[in-house]
C-alpha positions as CSV (number, residue, x, y, z in Angstrom):
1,X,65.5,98.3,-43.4
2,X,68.2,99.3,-41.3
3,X,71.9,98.0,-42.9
4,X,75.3,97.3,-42.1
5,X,77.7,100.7,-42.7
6,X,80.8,101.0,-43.4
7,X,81.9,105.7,-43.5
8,X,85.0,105.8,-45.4
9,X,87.9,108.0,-43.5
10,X,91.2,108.5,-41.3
11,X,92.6,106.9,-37.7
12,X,91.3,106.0,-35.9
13,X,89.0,103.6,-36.9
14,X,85.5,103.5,-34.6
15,X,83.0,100.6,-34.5
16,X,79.7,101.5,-33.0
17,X,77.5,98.4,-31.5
18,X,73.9,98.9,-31.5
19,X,71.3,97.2,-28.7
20,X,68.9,94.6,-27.8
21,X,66.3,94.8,-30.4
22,X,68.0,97.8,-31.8
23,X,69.9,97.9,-35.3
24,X,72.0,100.1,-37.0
25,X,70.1,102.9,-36.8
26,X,70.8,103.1,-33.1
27,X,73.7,104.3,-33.8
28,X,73.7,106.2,-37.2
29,X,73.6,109.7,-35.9
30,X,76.4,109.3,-33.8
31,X,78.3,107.2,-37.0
32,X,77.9,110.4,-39.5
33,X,78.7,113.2,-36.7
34,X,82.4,111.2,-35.9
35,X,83.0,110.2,-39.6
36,X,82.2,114.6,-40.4
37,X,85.2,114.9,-37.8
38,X,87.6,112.6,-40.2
39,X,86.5,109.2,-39.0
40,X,86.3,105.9,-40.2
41,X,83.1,104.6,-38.9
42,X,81.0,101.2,-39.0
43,X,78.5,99.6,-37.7
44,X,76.8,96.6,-38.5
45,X,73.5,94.5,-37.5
46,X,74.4,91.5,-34.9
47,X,72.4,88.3,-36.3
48,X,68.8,88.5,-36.2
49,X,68.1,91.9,-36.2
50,X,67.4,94.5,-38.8
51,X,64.4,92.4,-39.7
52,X,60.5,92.2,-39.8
53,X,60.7,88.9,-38.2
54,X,61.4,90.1,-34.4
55,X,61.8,85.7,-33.6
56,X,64.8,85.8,-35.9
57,X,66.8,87.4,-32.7
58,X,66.0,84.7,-31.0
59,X,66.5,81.9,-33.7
60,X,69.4,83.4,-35.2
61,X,70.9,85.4,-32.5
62,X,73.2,84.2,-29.4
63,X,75.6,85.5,-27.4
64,X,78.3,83.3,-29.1
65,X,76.7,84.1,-32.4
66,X,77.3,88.1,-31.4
67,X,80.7,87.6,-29.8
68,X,81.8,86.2,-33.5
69,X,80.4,88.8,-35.5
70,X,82.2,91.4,-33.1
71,X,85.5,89.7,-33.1
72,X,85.4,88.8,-37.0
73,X,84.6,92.8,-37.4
74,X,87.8,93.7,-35.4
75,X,90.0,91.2,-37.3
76,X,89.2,92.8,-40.5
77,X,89.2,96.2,-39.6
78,X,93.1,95.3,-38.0
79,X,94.0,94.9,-41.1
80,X,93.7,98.2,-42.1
81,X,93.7,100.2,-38.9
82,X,95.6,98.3,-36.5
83,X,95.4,99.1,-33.3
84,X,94.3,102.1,-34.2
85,X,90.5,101.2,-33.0
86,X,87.9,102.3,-30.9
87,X,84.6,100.8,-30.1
88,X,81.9,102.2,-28.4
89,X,78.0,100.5,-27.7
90,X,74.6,101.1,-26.7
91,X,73.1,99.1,-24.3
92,X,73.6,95.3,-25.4
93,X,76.5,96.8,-27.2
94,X,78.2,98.1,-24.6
95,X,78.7,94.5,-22.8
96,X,80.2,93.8,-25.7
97,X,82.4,96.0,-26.4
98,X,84.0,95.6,-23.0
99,X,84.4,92.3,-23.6
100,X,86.1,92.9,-26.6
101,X,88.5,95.7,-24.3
102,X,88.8,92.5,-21.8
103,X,89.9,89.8,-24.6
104,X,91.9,92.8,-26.6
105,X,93.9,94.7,-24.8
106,X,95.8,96.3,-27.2
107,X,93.2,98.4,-28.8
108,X,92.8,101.9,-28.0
109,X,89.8,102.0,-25.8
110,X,86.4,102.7,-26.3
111,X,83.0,102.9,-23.8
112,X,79.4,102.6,-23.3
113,X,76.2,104.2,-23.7
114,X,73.4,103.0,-21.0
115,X,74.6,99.7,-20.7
116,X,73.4,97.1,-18.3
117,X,77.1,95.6,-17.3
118,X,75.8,95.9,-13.5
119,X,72.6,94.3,-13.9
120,X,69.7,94.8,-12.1
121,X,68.2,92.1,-12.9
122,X,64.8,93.0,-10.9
123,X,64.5,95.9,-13.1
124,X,65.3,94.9,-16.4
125,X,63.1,92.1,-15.7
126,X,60.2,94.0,-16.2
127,X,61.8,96.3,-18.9
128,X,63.0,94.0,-21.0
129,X,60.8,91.8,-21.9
130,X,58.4,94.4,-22.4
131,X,60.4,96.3,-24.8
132,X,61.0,93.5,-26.8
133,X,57.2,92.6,-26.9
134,X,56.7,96.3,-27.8
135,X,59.0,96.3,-30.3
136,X,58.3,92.9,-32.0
137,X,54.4,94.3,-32.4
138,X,55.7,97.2,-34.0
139,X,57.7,95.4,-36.3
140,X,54.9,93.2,-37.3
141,X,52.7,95.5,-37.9
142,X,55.1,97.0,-40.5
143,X,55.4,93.4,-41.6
144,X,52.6,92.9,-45.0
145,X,53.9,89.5,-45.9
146,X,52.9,87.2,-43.0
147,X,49.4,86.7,-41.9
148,X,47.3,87.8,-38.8
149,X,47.8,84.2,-38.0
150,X,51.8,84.1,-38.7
151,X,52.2,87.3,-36.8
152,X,50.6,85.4,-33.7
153,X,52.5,82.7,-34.3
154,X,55.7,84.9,-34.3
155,X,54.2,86.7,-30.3
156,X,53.9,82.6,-29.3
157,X,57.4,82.0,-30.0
158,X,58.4,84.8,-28.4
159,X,56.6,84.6,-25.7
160,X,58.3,80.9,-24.6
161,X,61.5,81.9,-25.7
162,X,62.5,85.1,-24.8
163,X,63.3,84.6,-21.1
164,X,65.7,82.2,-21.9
165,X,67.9,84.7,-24.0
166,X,67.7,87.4,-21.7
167,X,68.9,84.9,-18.7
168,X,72.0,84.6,-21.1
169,X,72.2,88.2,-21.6
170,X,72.1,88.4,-17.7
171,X,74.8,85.7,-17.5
172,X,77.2,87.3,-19.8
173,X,76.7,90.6,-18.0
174,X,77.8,89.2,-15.0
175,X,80.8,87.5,-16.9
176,X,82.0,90.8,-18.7
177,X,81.6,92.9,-15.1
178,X,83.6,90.0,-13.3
179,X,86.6,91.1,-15.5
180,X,86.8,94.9,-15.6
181,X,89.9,95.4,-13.8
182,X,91.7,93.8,-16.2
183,X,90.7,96.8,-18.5
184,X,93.7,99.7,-18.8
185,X,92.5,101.9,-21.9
186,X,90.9,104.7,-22.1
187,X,86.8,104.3,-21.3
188,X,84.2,106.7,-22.0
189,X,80.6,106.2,-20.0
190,X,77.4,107.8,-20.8
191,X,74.2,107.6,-18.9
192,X,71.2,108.8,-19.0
193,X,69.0,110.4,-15.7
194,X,65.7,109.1,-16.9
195,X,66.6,105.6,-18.4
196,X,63.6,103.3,-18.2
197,X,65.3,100.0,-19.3
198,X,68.4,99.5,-16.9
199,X,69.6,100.6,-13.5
200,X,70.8,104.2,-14.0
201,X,73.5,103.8,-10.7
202,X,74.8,100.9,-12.9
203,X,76.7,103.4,-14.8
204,X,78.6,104.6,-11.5
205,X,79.1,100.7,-10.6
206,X,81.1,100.4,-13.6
207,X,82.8,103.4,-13.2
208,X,84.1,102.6,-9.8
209,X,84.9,98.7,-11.4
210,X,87.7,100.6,-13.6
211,X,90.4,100.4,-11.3
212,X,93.3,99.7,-13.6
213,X,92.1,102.4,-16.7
214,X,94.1,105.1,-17.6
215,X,91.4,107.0,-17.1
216,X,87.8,107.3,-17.7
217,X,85.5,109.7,-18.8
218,X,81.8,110.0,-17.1
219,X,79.1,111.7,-18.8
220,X,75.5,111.9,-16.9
221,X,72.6,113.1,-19.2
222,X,69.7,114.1,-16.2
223,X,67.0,113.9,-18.7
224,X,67.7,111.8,-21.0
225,X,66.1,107.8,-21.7
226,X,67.6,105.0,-22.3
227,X,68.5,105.7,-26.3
228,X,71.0,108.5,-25.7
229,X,72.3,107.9,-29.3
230,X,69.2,109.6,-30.6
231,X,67.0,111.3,-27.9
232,X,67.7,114.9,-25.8
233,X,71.5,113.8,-24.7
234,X,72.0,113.2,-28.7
235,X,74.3,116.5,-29.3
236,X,76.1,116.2,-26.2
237,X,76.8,113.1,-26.6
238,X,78.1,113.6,-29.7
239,X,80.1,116.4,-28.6
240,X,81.4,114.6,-25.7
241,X,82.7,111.2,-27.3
242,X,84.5,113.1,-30.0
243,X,86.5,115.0,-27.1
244,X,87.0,111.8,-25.5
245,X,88.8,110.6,-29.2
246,X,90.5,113.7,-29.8
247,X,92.0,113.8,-25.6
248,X,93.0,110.1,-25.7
249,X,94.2,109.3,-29.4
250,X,97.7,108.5,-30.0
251,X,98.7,106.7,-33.2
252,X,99.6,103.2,-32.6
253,X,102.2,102.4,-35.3
């Protein structure tokens, strides 16, 4: 199972989120490329996830319960980096790490990777619920310990629950995107052209919500889905958020 990471190396320090029904391994690819260029990387598993048990995201996970873990992370990584911090997420992850650039504005900066900050709510709708049944089937299938019984039990639970977490998805969204102009560092955007899950012109929404960043840099992958941490746009990626680091990174002392 997918676990939390921590690559030992220099400033500045980068935290990588991963998504909704994700887990570590969202991000992993992009963690050992960065931590190759002298980085210290981590990641780590919000609650619920990383499991065999898809209802624990729902019985263990929040939005409160994510905002914690995200904000504990920081605290203890301050205490070693500073200010010297970056922090970049997919999808779910990318709401919040721009709430964390909202609430902490004296970190370095940091972006998103086809994240749903402009919702459209139509869309994702449809998408997300059904990649979170998709994914729960999967993951119960892998699952030899609970019963064909249990594992119904489990698709029940999530079938009368899930709705309600993604409406609180949806209302943070809205709360993080009401706030972007209070953002000044440097943020990185990456989308991708082919992104089944959210609203692709969401990404140029955002960008245009920047008014008050130094600057921000917009990366468009035309054939890319919605994982761009580890389908087609996965090298340029890559490539482009360590230029992003290397352009913007100025020692905070």
């Amino acid at each position: 199972m997918p676990e939390n990471f921590e690559l030992t190396g220099g400033k500045p320090a980068i935290l990588l989120l991963h998504a909704y029904s994700g887990s570590t391994a969202d991000v992993r690819l992009l963690a050992g490329a960065l931590n190759r260029a002298g980085y210290f990387v981590t990641s780590f598993n919000f609650a619920g996830h990383g499991t065999l048990n898809p209802t624990d995201i729902l019985t263990q996970g929040s939005i409160a319960a994510w905002q914690k873990q995200v904000t504990d992370r920081v605290a203890e990584l301050k205490k070693d980096f500073g200010n010297n911090l970056y922090v970049f997420g997919l999808s779910l992850g990318g709401i919040f790490a721009m709430d964390l650039l909202e609430r902490d504005q004296e970190l370095l900066g940091g972006g998103v990777f086809s994240s749903p900050i402009f919702m459209n709510t139509e869309k994702t709708g449809r998408t997300l619920p059904a990649g979170f049944k998709k994914y729960a089937q999967y993951v119960l299938n892998l699952n030899n310990e609970l019963t064909g019984a249990d594992k119904q039990n489990e698709l029940d639970y999530i079938d009368e629950h899930l709705n309600n977490q993604i409406e609180q998805i949806n209302e943070f969204s809205a709360l993080v995107q009401a706030k972007l102009a209070t953002i000044n560092q440097p943020i990185f955007i990456g989308q991708g052209g082919e992104d089944e899950i959210v609203d692709q012109n969401g990404a140029y929404k955002l960008r245009d919500a920047l008014v008050n960043c130094e600057n921000v840099t917009f990366k468009w992958y035309e054939n890319a889905s919605h994982v761009i941490t580890t389908n087609t746009a996965k090298k340029d990626l890559t490539n482009d958020v360590l230029k992003f680091i290397e352009n913007n990174y100025h020692e905070v002392i």
